[in-house]
Each structure stands twice: as structure tokens, then as C-alpha cells.
N, C-alpha and C positions, 0 to 999 in steps of 0.2 A: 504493500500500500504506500509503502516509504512516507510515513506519517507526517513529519518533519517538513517536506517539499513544498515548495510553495504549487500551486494550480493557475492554471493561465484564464484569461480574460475570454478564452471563445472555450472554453470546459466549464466553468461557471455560467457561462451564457448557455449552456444546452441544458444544463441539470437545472436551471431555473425553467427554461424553456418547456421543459418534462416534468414540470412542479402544475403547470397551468393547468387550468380544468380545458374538459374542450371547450366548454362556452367560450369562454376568454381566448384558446387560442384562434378559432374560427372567426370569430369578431376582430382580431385584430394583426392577423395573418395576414405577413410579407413577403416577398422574396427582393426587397429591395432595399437597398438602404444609401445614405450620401458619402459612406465612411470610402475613402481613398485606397485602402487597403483589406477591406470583404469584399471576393469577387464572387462573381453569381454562382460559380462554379463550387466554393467551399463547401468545407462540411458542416461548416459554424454557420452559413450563410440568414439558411430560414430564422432559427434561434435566437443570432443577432437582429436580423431585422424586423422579426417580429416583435423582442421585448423592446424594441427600439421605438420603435409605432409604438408601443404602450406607455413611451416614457420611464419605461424602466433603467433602462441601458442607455446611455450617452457616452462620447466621442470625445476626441483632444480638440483643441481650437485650431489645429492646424488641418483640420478635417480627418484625422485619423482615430480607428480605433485600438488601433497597437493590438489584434488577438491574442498574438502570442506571448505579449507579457504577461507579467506573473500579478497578479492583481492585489490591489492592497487589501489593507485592513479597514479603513474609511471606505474603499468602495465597495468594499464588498459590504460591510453594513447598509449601507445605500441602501444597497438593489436589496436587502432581505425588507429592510423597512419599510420596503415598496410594496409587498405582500398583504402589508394591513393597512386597514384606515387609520392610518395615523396621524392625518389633520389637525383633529381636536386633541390630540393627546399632551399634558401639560408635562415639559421633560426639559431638567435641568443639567448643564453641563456639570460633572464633578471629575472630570480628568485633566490632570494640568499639563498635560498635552497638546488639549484641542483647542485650540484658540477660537474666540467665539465669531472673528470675523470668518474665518475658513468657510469652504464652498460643505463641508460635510457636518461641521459641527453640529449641526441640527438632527441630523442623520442617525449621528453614532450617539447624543444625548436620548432621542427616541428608542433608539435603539436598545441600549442600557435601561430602560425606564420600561420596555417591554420583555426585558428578561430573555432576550437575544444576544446580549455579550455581556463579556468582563472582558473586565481589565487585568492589569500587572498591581502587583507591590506600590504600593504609594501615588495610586490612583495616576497610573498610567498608564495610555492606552496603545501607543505606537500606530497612529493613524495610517503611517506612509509605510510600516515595515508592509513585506510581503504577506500575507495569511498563509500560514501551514493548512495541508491537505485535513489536517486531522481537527484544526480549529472551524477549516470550516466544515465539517461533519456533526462537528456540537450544534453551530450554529446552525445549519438545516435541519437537525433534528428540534430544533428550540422551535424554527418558524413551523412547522410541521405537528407540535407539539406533540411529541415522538421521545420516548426513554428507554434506557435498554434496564429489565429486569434483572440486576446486577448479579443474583442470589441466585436466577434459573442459571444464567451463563456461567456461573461458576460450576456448578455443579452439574454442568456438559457443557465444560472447556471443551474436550477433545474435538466433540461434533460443531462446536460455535465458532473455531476458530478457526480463519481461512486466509491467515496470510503470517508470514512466518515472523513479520515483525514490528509484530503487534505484541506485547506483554500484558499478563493478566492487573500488573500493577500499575500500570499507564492511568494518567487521568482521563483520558479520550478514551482506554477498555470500551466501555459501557455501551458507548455509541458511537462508535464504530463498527460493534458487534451489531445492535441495533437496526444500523442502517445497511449490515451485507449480509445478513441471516434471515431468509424467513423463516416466519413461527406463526404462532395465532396466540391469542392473548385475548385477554377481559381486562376493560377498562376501571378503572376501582373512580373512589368517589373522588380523589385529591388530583384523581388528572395522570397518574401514574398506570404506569402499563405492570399486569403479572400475564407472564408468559406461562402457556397451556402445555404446546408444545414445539418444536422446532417443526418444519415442513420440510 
């Protein structure tokens, strides 16, 4: 899984794109978009120019949308915060990172405030570092509101685990397992998933 790696801007663009209900993708399906560098031909193509039309996804000002970089951690907050109504929702900055002029401040305070990110130590959030594969796996399971049953996966490690380096002790474990194992589960009252059994 190489947990650690940072994920590019046109792989996030399809796993969000694969998050849409069809309503939403029929309503606002593209194959076009203005960016300098997605040709019609890619494999990112639809995904980008569809969340694109939805306003999800946005471009460099030089009309590019750099796919193959590694995407940050403010943009990726972005595009999750895009998933809810978050209009009205009252969200204070508390990372002394984010400066409240910045183009995402609003984003990652939202964000934070709906229980889609942390921070670091001493209320920092590293806006510009890249996002680890494995951080954003928490975070799509957060907008998803998706948890891995820590206690079933424990007690079938063997069959839950599918990639070699991934450790039981990791703080991602959980959901990572979550997110590349199916199972079937009942939903309890607190929002929490107990898994039945692996599929």
C-alpha cells in the first residue's frame, strides 16, 4: 500500500469521482475541461472534468492542473469539505499554520470542525506538506462515515490483512483495513460499525 507515499492529484480525482452517487454524476458529467495538461484521451480525464463542473476540483492560475502531483494536505481537505453542506457550518481556525488570509483556511477550519482531520502536536496542520496514502484513507473513511471494527480485525489479522506493510500497530491499522476488506457489519447507535463477518 506503501502507506507513507504521498497520492497524486488525478488518483484522488477518480476515488472522489467513484464516491458520487449517480444522480450527481449524470447531472454533472464531463469529458471536458480548460486545464492545459488533461487530454481527452486520459485516464483521469472524465473524473477530473467532471468534479471540475461540480466545482469540486480547480486548476493552477496558469491554467494547469498538474495531475500528476502529489497533492497536498489543504487540498485535499478542500475537495473532502466539498462533500457536505458546509455553508452554514460555524468553524474556527485553531492551527497556527493556517493563516486566515490563505485561499484554504476556510476549508481545513471546516474541515477540522466536521471531524475530517487532525492535526500534528501543537496545533499544526502542515497545509502544503504532501498527504500520505494512509492519511488520506482516514480521511475518506471520516467523509464516508466509515470505521474499521478494531477488535473483529484483530482477531482475523490473518484473513484482514492484504498488504504486507501495513502493521497491526499502525495508527491508520483500523482503516485501512476498513477501507480494502469487505465484510458486512451492523451499525450500532454511536455511528460505529461491528463487523459480522469478512466477505
Amino acid at each position: 500500500m506503501k502507506p507513507g507515499a504521498g497520492i497524486t492529484r488525478a488518483e484522488v480525482a477518480t476515488i472522489f469521482f467513484r464516491l458520487l452517487t449517480d444522480g450527481a454524476r449524470e447531472r454533472f458529467w464531463s469529458e471536458t475541461n480548460a486545464y492545459t495538461d488533461v487530454a481527452a484521451g486520459s485516464w483521469y480525464n472524465i473524473a477530473v472534468s467532471t468534479l471540475s463542473n461540480m466545482g469540486i476540483l480547480g486548476g493552477y492560475e496558469d491554467g494547469t492542473f498538474r495531475p500528476n502531483a502529489s497533492i497536498t494536505r489543504a487540498e485535499f481537505a478542500k475537495i473532502a469539505v466539498s462533500f457536505f453542506d458546509w455553508a452554514d457550518v460555524y468553524a474556527v481556525n485553531g492551527f497556527v499554520d493556517v493563516r486566515d488570509s490563505a485561499w484554504y483556511a476556510n476549508y481545513v477550519a471546516v474541515a477540522a470542525e466536521l471531524g475530517l482531520i487532525e492535526g500534528y502536536g501543537g496545533n499544526v496542520f502542515r497545509p502544503d506538506a504532501t498527504i500520505t496514502r494512509a492519511e488520506a484513507v482516514v480521511i475518506l473513511n471520516s467523509v464516508l462515515g466509515r470505521g474499521g471494527d478494531l477488535s473483529f480485525v484483530q482477531a482475523h489479522a490473518q484473513a484482514a490483512l492484504h498488504f504486507a506493510d501495513i502493521t497491526p500497530g499502525a495508527w491508520y491499522y483500523a482503516d485501512v483495513i476498513e477501507a480494502s476488506v469487505a465484510h458486512t457489519y451492523t451499525k450500532q447507535d454511536d455511528g460505529t460499525e461491528r463487523w459480522t463477518a469478512l466477505a
